[in-house]
MIZA-956883 format. One line per 8 residues: for each residue x, y, z of N, C-alpha, C, O. Coordinates in nm, 3 decimals. Example, Ala and Ser with C-alpha at 12.3 -4.5 7.8 and 13.67 -1.06 7.14 Angstrom:
# MIZA-956883
1.319/-0.569/0.780/1.230/-0.450/0.780/1.320/-0.330/0.780/1.424/-0.332/0.846 ~ 1.285/-0.225/0.708/1.367/-0.106/0.714/1.290/0.003/0.787/1.341/0.114/0.804
***
This chain:
# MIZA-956883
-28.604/0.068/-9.914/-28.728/0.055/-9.990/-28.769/0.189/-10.051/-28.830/0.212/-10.156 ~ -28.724/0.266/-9.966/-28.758/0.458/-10.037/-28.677/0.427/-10.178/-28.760/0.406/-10.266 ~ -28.595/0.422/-10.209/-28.535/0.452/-10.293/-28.557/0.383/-10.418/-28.539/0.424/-10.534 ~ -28.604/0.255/-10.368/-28.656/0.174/-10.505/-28.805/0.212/-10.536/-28.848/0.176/-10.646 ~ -28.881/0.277/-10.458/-29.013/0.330/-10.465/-28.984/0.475/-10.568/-28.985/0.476/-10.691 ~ -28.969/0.547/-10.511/-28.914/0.668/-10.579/-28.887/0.692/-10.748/-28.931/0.755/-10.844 ~ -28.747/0.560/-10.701/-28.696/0.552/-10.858/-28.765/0.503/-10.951/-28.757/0.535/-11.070 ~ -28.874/0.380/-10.877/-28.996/0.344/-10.983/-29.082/0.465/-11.035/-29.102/0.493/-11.154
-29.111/0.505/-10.970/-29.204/0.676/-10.991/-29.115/0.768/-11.081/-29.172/0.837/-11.165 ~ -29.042/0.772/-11.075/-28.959/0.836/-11.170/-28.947/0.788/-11.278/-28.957/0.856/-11.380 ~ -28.930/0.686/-11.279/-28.908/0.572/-11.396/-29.047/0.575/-11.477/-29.036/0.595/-11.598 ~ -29.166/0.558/-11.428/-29.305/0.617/-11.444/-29.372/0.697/-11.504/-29.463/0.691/-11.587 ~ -29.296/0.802/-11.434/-29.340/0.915/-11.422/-29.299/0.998/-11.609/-29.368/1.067/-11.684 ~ -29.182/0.954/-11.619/-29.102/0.988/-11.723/-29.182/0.892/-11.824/-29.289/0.948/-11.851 ~ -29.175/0.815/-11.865/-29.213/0.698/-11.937/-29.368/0.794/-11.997/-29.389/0.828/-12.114 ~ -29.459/0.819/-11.877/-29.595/0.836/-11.932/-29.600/0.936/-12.002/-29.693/0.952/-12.081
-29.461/1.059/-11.982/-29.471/1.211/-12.054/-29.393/1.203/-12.132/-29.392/1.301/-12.206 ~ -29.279/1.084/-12.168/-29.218/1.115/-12.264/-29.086/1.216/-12.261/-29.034/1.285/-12.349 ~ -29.065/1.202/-12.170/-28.964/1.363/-12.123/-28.830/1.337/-12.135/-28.759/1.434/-12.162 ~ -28.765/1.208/-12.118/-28.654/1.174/-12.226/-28.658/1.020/-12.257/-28.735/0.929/-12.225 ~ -28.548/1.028/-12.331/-28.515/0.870/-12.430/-28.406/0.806/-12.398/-28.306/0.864/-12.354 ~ -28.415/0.645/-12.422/-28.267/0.616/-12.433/-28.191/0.681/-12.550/-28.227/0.711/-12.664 ~ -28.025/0.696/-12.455/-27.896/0.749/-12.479/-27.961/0.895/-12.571/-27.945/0.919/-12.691 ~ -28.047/0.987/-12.456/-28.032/1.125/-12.471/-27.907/1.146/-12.412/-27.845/1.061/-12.349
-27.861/1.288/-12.437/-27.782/1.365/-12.393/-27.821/1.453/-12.257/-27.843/1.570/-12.288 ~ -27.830/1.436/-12.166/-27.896/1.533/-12.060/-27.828/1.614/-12.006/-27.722/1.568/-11.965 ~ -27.843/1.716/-11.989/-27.762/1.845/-11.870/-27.879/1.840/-11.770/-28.001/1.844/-11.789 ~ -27.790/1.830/-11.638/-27.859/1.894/-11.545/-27.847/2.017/-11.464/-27.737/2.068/-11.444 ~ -27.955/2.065/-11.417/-27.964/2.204/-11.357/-27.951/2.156/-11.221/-28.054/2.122/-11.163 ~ -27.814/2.147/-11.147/-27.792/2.114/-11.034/-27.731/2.280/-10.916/-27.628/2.346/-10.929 ~ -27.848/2.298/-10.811/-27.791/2.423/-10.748/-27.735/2.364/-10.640/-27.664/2.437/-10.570 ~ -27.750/2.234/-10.605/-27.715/2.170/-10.461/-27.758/2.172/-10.371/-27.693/2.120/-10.280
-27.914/2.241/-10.333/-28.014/2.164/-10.343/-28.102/2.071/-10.271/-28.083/1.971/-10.341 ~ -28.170/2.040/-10.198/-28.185/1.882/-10.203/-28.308/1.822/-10.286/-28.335/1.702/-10.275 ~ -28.383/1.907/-10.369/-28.434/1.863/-10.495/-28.304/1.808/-10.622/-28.292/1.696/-10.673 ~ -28.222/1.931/-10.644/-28.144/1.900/-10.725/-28.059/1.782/-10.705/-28.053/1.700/-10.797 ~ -27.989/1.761/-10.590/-27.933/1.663/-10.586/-27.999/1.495/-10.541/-27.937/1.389/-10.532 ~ -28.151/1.523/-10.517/-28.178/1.380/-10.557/-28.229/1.390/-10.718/-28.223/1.279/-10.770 ~ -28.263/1.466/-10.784/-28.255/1.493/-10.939/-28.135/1.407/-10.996/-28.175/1.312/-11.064 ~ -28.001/1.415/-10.987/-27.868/1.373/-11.018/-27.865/1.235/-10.981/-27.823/1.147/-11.057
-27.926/1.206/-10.828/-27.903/1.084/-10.796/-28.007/0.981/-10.923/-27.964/0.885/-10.987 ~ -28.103/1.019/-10.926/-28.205/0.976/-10.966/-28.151/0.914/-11.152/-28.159/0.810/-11.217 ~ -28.100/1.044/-11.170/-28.077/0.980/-11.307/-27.966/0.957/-11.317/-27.939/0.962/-11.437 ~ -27.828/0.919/-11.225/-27.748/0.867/-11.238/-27.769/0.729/-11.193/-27.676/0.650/-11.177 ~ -27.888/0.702/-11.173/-27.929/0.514/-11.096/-27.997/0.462/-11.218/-28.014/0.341/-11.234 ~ -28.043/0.563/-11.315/-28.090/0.505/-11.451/-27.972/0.503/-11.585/-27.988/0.434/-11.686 ~ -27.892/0.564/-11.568/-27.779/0.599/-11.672/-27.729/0.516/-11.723/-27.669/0.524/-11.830 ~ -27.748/0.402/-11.643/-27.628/0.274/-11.718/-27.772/0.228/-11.822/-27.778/0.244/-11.944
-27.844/0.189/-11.763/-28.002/0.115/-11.778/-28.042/0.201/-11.960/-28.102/0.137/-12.047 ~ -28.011/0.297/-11.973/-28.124/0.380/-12.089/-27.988/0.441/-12.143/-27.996/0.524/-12.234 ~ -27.880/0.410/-12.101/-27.742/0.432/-12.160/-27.760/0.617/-12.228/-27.778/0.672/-12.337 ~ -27.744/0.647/-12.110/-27.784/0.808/-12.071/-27.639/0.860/-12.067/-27.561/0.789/-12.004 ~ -27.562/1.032/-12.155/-27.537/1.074/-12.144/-27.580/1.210/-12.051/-27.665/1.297/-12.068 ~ -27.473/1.184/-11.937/-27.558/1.278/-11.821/-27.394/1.367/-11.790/-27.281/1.318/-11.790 ~ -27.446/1.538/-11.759/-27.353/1.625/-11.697/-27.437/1.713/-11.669/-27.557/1.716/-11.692 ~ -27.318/1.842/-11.579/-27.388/1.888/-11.473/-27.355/2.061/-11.474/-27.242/2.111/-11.483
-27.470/2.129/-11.464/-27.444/2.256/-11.464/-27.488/2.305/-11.371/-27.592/2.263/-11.319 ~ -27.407/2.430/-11.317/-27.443/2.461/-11.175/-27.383/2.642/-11.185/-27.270/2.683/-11.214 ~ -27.491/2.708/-11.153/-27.483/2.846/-11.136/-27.435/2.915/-10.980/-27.510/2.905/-10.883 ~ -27.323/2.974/-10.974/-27.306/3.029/-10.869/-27.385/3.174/-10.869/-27.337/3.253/-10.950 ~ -27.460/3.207/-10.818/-27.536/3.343/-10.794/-27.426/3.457/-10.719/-27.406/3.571/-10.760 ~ -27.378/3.408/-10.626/-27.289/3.518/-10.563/-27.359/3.537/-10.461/-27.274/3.575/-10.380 ~ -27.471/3.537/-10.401/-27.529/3.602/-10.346/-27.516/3.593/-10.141/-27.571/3.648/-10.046 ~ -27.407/3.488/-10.164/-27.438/3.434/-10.037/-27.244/3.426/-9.990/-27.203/3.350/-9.902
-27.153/3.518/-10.069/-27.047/3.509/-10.062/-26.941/3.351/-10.053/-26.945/3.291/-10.160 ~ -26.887/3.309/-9.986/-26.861/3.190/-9.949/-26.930/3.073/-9.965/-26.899/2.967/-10.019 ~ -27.054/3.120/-9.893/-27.127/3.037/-9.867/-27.203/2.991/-10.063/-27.239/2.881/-10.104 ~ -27.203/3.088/-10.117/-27.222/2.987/-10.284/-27.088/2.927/-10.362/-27.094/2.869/-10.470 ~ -26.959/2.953/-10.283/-26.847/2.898/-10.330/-26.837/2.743/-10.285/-26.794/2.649/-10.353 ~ -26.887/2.741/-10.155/-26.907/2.623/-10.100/-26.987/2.554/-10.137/-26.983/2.433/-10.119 ~ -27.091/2.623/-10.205/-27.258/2.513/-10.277/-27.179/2.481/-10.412/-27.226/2.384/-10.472 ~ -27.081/2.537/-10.466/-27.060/2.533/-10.614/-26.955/2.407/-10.586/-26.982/2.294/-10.627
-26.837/2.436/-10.515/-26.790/2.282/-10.437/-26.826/2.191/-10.453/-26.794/2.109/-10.539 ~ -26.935/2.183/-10.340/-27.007/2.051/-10.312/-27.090/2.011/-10.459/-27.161/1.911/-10.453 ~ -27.085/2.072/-10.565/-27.208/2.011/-10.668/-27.091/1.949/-10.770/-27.122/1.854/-10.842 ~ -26.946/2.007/-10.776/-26.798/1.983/-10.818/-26.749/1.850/-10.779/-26.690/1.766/-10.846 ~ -26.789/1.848/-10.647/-26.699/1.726/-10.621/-26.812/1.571/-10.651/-26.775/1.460/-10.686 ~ -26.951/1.617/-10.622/-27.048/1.540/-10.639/-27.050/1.483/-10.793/-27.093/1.372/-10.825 ~ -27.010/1.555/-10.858/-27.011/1.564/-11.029/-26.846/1.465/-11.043/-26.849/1.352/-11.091 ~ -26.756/1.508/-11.010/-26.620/1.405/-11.021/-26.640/1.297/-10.952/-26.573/1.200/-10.988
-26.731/1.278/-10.842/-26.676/1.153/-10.739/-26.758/1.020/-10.852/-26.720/0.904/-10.868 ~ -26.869/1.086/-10.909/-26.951/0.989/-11.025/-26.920/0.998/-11.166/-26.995/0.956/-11.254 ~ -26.798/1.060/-11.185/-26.754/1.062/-11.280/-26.838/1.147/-11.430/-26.842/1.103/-11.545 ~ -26.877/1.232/-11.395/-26.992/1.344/-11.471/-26.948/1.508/-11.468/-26.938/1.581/-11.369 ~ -26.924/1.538/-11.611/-26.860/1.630/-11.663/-26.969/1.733/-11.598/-27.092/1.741/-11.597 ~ -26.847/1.819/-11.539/-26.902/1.932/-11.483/-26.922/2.097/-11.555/-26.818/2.127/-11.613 ~ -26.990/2.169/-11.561/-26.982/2.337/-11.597/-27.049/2.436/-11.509/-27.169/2.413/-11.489 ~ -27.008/2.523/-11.461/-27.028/2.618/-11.387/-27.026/2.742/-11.466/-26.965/2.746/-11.573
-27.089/2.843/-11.417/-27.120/2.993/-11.418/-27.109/3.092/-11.272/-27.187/3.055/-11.183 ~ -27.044/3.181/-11.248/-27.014/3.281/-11.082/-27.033/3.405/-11.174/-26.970/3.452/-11.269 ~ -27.135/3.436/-11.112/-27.199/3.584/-11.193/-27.242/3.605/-11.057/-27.301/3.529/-10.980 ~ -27.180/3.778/-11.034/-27.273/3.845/-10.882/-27.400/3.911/-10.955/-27.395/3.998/-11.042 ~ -27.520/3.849/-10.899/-27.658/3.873/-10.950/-27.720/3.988/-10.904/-27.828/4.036/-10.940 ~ -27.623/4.038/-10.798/-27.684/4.141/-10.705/-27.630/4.253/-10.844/-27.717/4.319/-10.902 ~ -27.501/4.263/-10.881/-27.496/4.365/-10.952/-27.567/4.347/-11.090/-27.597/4.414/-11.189 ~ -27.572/4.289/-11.068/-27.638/4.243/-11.272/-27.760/4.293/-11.260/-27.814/4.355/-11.352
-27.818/4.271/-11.140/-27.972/4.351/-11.081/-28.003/4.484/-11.138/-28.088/4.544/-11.204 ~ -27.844/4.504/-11.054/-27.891/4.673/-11.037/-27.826/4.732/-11.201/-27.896/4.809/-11.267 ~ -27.750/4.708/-11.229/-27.698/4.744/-11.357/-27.835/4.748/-11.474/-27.884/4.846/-11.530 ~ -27.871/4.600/-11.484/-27.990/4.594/-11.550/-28.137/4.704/-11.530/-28.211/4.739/-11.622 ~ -28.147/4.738/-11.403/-28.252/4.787/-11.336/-28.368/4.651/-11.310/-28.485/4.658/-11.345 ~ -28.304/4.520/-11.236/-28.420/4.415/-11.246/-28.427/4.410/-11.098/-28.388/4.497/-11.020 ~ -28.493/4.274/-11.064/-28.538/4.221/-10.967/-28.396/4.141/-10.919/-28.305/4.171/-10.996 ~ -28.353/4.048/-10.813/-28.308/3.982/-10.806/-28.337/3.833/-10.834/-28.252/3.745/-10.851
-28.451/3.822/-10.834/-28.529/3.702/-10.937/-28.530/3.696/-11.083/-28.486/3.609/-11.158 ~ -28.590/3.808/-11.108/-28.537/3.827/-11.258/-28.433/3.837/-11.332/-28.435/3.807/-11.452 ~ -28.311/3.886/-11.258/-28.149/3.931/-11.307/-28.089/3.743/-11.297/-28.009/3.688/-11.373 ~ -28.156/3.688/-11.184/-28.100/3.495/-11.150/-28.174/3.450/-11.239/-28.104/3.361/-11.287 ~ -28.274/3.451/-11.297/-28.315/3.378/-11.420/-28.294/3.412/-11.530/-28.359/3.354/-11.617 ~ -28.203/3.511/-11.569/-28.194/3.561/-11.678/-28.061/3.495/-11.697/-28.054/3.406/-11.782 ~ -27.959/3.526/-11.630/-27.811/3.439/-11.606/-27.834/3.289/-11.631/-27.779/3.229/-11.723 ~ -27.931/3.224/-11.530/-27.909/3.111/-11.562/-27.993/3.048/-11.677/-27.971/2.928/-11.695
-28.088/3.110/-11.762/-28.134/3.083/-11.905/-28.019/3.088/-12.006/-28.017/3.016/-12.106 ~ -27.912/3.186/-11.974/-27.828/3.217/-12.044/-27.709/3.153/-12.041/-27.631/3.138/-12.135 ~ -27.698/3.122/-11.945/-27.571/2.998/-11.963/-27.613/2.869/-11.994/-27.544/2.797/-12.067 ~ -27.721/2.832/-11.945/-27.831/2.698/-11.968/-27.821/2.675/-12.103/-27.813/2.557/-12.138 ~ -27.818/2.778/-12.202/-27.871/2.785/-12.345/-27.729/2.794/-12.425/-27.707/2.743/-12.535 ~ -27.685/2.832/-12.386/-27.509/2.871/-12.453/-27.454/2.697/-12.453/-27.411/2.639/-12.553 ~ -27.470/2.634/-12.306/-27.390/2.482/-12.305/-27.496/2.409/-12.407/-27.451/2.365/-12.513 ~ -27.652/2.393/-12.375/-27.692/2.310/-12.448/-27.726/2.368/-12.652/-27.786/2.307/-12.741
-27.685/2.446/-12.654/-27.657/2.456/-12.785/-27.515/2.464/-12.847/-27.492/2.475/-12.967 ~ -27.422/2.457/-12.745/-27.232/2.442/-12.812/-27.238/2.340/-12.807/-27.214/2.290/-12.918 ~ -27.270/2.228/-12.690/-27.235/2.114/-12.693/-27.375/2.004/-12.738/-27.371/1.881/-12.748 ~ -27.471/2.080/-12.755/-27.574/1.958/-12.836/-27.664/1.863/-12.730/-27.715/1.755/-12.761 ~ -27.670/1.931/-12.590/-27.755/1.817/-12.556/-27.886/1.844/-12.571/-27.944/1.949/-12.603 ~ -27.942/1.697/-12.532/-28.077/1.643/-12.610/-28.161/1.745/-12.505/-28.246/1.810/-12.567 ~ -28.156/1.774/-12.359/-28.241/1.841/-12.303/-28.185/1.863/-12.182/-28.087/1.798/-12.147 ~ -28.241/1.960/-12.102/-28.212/2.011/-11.948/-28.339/1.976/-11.846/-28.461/1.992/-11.851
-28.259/1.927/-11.764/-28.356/1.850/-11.641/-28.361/1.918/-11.507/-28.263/1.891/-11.437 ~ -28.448/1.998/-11.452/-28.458/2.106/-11.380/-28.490/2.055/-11.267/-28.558/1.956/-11.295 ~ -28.478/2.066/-11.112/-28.537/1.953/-10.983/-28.677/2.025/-10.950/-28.712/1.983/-10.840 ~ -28.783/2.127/-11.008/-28.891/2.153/-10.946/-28.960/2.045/-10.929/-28.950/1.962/-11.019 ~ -29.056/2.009/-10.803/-29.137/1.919/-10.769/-29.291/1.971/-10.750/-29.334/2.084/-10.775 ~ -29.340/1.891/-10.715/-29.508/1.895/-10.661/-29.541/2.029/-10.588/-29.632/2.107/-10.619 ~ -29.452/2.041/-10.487/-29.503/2.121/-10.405/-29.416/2.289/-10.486/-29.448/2.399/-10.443 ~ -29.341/2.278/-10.568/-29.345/2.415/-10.661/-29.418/2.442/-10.743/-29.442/2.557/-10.781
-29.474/2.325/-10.793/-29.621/2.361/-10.884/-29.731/2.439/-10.808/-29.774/2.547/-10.848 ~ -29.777/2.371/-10.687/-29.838/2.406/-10.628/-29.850/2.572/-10.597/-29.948/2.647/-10.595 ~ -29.734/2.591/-10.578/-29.678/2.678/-10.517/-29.674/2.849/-10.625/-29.705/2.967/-10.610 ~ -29.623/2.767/-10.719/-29.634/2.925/-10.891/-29.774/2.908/-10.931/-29.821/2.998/-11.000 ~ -29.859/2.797/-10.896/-29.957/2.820/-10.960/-30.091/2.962/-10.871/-30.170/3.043/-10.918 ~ -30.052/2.925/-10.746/-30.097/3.025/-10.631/-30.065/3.175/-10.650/-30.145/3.269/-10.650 ~ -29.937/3.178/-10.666/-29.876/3.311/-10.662/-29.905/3.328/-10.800/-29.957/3.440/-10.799 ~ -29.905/3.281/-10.948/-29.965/3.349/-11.029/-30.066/3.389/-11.026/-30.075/3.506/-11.063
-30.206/3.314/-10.979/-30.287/3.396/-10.913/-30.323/3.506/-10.859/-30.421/3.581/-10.861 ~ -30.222/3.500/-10.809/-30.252/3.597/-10.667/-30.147/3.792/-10.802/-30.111/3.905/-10.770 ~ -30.148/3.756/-10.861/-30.071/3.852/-10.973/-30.170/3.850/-11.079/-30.158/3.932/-11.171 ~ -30.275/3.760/-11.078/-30.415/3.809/-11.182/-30.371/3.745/-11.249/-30.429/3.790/-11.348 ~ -30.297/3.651/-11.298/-30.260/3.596/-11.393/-30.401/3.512/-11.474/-30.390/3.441/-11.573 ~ -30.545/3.545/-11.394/-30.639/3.419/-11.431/-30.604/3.288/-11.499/-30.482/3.269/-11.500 ~ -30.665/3.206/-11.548/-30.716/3.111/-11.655/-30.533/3.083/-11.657/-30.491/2.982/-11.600 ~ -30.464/3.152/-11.705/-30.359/3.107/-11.765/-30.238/3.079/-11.643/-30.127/3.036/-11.675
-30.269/3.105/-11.521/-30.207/3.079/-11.419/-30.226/2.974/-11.367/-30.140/2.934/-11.289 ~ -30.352/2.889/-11.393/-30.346/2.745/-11.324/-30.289/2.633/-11.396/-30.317/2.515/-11.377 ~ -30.187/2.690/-11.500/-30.135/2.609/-11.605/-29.980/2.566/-11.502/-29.926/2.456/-11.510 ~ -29.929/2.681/-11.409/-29.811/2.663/-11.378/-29.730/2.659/-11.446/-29.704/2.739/-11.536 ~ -29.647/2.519/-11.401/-29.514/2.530/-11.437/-29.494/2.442/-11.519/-29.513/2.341/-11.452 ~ -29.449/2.388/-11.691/-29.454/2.317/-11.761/-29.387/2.235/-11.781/-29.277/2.261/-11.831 ~ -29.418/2.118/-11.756/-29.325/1.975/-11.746/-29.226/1.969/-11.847/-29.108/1.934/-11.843 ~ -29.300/2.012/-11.941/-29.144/2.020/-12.079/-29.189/2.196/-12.183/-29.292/2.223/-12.245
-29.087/2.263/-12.167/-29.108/2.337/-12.287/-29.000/2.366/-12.352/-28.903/2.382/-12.277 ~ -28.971/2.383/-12.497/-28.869/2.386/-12.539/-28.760/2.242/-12.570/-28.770/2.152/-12.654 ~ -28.642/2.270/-12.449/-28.592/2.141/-12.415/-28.558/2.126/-12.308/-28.479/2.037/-12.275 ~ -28.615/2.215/-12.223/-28.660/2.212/-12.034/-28.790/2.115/-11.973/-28.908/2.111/-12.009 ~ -28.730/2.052/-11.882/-28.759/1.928/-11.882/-28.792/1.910/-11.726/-28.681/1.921/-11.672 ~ -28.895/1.885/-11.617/-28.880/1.868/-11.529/-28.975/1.777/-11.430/-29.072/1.803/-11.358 ~ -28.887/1.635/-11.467/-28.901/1.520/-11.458/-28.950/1.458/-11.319/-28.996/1.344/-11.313 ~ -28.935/1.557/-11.187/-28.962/1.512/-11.066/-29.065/1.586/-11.043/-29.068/1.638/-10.931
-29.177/1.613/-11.136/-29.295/1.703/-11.082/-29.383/1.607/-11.016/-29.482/1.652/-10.959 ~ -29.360/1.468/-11.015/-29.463/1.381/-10.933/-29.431/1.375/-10.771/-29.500/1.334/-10.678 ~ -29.315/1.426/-10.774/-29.281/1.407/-10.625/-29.266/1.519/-10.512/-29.186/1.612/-10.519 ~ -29.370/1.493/-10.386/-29.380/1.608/-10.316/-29.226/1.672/-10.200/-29.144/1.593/-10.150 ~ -29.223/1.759/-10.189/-29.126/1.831/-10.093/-29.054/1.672/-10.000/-28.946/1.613/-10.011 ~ -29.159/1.653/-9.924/-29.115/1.585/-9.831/-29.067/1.406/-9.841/-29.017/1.336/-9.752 ~ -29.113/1.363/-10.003/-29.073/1.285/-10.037/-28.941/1.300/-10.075/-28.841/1.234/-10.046 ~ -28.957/1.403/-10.147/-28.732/1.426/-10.199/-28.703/1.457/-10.063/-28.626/1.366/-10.031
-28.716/1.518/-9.981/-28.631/1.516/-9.831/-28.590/1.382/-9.765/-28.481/1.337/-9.731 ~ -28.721/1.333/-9.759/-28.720/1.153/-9.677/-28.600/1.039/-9.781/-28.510/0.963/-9.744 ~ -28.656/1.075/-9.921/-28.540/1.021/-10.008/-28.425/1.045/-9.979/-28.368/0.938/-9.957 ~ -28.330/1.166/-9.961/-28.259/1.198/-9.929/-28.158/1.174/-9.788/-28.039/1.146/-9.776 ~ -28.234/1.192/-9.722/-28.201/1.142/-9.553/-28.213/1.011/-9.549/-28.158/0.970/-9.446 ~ -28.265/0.912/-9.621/-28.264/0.748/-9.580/-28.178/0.710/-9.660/-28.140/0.595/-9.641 ~ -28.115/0.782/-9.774/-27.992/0.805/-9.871/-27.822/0.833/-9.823/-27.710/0.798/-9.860 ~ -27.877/0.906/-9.731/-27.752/0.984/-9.674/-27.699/1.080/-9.749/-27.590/1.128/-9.719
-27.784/1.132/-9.881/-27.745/1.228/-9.981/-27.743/1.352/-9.882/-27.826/1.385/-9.797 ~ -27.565/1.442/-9.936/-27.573/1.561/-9.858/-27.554/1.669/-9.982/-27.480/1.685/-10.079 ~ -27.674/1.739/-9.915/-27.692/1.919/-9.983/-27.677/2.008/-9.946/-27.636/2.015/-9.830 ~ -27.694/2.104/-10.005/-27.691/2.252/-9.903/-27.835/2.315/-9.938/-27.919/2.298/-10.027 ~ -27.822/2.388/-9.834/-27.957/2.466/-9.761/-27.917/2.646/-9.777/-27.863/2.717/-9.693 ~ -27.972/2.688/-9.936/-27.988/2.834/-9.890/-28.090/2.900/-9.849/-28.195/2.917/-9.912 ~ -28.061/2.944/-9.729/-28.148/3.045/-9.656/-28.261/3.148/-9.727/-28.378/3.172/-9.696 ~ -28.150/3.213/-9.866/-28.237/3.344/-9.931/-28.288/3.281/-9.972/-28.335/3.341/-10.068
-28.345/3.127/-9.976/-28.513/3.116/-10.074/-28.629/3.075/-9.993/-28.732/3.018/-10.028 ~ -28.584/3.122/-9.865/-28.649/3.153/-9.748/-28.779/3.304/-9.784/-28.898/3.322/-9.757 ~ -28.654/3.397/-9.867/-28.702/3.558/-9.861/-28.734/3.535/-10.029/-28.837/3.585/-10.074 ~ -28.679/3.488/-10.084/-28.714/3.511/-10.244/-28.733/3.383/-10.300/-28.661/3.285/-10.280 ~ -28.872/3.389/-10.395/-28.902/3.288/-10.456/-28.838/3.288/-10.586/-28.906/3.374/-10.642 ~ -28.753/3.251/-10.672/-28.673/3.220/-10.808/-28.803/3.117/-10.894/-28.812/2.994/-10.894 ~ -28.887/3.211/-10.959/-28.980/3.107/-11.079/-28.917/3.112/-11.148/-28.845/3.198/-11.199 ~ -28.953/2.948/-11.166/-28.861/2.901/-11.319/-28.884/2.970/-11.430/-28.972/3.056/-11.433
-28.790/2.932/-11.559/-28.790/2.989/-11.663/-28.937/2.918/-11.738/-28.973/2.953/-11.850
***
């Protein structure tokens, strides 16, 4: 019953903002996740239905040695087993940091704007579908705050700008978890966003 609840809300959710169309072209921003990968599930249960061109992009950061070779894997094989054209990026962010003189937040969003933007303008898709939810809104809208951002910080994080798109903002943390686990959908769990928050682009 989770799952047909969910997908109605999604189904919903999208519909009232307009955030895509039948037989768009979609890329997704899949890190593996368990936002991202009920993101994938989600619109691969609508794909046949709205006759959706759907594939999958996935940034290796480096940051976690193995352990992001193994997240880049698992989002590889998730992408072939459903038959959805895959693209990847393995950039070590730690050096791009320091080379640049950035943040490690800033040097990971800069990479992945940049490959994000290179696929959906060579290959033409209609838009990029990002897994932030409820509780990340919540969440950038605080910490911009808390950086003085006033007035223009309780705007957050924007459901669509450009052709960034992020379609599961109705759904809280623990709903994509419970989705997930009554799913049997398996993700991976990185630790560093334990220590570092990555705001979206």
């Amino acid at each position: 019953m989770a799952k047909i609840d969910i997908f109605k809300q999604f189904i919903t959710f999208n519909e009232n903002f307009s955030l895509f169309r039948r037989s768009d072209s979609i890329l997704l921003g899949v890190s593996g996740g368990v936002d991202s990968i009920v993101l994938m599930d989600l619109f691969l249960l609508l794909r046949l239905e709205l006759n959706l061109k759907i594939a999958v992009a996935h940034v290796n950061h480096g940051l976690r040695g193995k352990k992001s070779d193994q997240d880049e894997t698992h989002v590889r094989n998730l992408a072939r087993d459903n038959g959805v054209q895959f693209y990847s990026c393995k950039m070590n962010v730690q050096s791009y940091a320091e080379r640049q003189h950035q943040s490690l937040e800033e040097a990971g969003r800069d990479i992945r704007f940049y490959f994000f933007s290179r696929l959906m303008n060579r290959l033409q898709y209609t838009c990029l579908a990002l897994g932030h939810q409820a509780n990340d809104q919540a969440e950038t809208v605080l910490d911009f705050i808390m950086r003085g951002s006033g007035i223009r910080g309780l705007a957050g994080i924007p459901l669509n700008r450009d052709k960034y798109i992020r379609p599961l903002r109705f759904a809280s943390r623990n709903e994509i978890e419970s989705f997930a686990a009554q799913n049997h959908q398996s993700f991976c769990t990185d630790k560093s966003n334990k220590d570092i928050i990555f705001r979206p682009f």
